[in-house]
C-alpha positions, 0 to 999 in steps of 0.5 A: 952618237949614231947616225940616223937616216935624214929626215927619218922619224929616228932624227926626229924623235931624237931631236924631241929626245933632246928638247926634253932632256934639255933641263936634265930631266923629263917631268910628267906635264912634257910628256902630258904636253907631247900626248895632248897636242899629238907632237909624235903623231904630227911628226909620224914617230911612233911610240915605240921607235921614240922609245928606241931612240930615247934608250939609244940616245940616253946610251949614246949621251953616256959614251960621248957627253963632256960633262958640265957637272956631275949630275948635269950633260952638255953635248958638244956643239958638233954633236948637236950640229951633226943632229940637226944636220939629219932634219934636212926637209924645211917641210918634214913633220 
């Protein structure tokens, strides 16, 4: 997985990249649920750097996954260890 600056909109918008992929998927009431409560811009992720980080961690999950099925992904515990670690700031968002 590629790094991002602690803190910085790319690890945040990369953590909601992963919360909705959680299930497999991205159905349209997530995305409804995101525009309708401003999530991006609470947190100050803009539209296209959550595109970015969307592509690039889709890329990253295909180069680094261990697969739990051939249809589903699970990341390791480390790689989710090493994303939370670049949301340091308890008052960040």
């Amino acid at each position: 997985m590629r790094h991002y600056e602690t803190d910085s909109a790319h690890a945040m918008a990369r953590i909601l990249s992963v919360a909705l992929l959680a299930d497999g998927a991205i159905d349209k009431s997530e995305i409804d649920w995101i525009a309708q409560t401003k999530v991006m811009d609470r947190l100050g992720i803009q539209p296209a750097i959550f595109d970015e980080v969307m592509q690039d961690f889709y890329e990253d999950m295909m180069t680094s996954t261990n697969f739990f099925d051939a249809v589903q992904f699970r990341l390791a515990s480390d790689t989710i260890d090493a994303l939370l670690d670049e949301i340091a700031d308890p008052d960040w968002g």
